[in-house]
Each structure stands twice: as C-alpha cells, then as structure tokens.
C-alpha positions as a Python dict, from the first residue, in 0.01 Angstrom:
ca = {
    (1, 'X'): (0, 0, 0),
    (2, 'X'): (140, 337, -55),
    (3, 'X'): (31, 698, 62),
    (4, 'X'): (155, 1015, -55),
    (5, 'X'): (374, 1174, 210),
    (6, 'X'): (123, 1448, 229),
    (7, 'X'): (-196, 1229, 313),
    (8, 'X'): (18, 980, 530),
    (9, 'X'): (187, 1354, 747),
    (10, 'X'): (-189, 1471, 788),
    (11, 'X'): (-288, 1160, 907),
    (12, 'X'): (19, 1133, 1153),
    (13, 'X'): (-76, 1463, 1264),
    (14, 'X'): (-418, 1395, 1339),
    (15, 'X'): (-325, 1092, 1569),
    (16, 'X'): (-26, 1172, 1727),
    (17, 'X'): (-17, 1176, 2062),
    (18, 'X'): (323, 1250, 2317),
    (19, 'X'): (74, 1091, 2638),
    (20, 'X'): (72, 733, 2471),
    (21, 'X'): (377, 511, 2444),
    (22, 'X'): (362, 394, 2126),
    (23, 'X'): (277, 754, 1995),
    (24, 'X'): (-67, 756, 1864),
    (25, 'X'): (-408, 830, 2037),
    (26, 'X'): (-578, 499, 2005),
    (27, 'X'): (-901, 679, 2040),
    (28, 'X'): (-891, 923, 1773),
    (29, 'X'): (-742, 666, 1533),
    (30, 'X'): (-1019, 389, 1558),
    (31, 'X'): (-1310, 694, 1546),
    (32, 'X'): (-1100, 774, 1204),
    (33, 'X'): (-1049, 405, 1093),
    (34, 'X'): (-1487, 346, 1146),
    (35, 'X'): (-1512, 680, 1000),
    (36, 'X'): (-1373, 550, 692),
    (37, 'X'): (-1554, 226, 713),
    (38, 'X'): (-1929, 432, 758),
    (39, 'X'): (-1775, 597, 409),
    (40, 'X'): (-1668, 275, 229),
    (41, 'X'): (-2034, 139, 321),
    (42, 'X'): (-2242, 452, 224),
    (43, 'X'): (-2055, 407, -126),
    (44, 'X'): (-2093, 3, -126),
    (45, 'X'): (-2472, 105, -108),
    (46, 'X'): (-2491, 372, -332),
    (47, 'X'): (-2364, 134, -628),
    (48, 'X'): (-2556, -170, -522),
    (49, 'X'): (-2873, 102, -550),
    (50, 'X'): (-2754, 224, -874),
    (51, 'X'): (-2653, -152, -1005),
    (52, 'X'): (-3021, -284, -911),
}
C-alpha cells in the first residue's frame, strides 16, 4: 500500500499523541479508521442502488 507523504503527514498529525507510548491516540485513530468504514459502506450502497 502506498500513501503520498502528504496524506500519510496529515494523518500522523491527526493521531499523534506524546501521552501514549507507542505515539498515537488509540481513540482518535479507531473513530478515524470506522469513520472510513461508515464511508466505504455509504458508497458500497450507493452502487448496489444504482446496479439494481
């Protein structure tokens, strides 16, 4: 998989965090990762609409 620098900085950005050991806010980053997901769905169902 590859990201361009400037999607993959925002994103490392957005869930950084300096209070978690391993550097990331696990909260923000799954609310972003089922964010995605709702999107990916929403499309999945607008082209099974549009298919039928």
């Amino acid at each position: 998989m590859e990201i361009e620098k400037q999607i993959y900085d925002e994103i490392a950005e957005m869930i950084h965090s300096d209070q978690s050991p391993v550097g990331i806010d696990a909260k923000k980053t799954h609310i972003y990762i089922i964010h995605l997901l709702q999107r990916i769905e929403e499309r999945l169902d607008r082209l099974e609409k549009a298919q039928s």
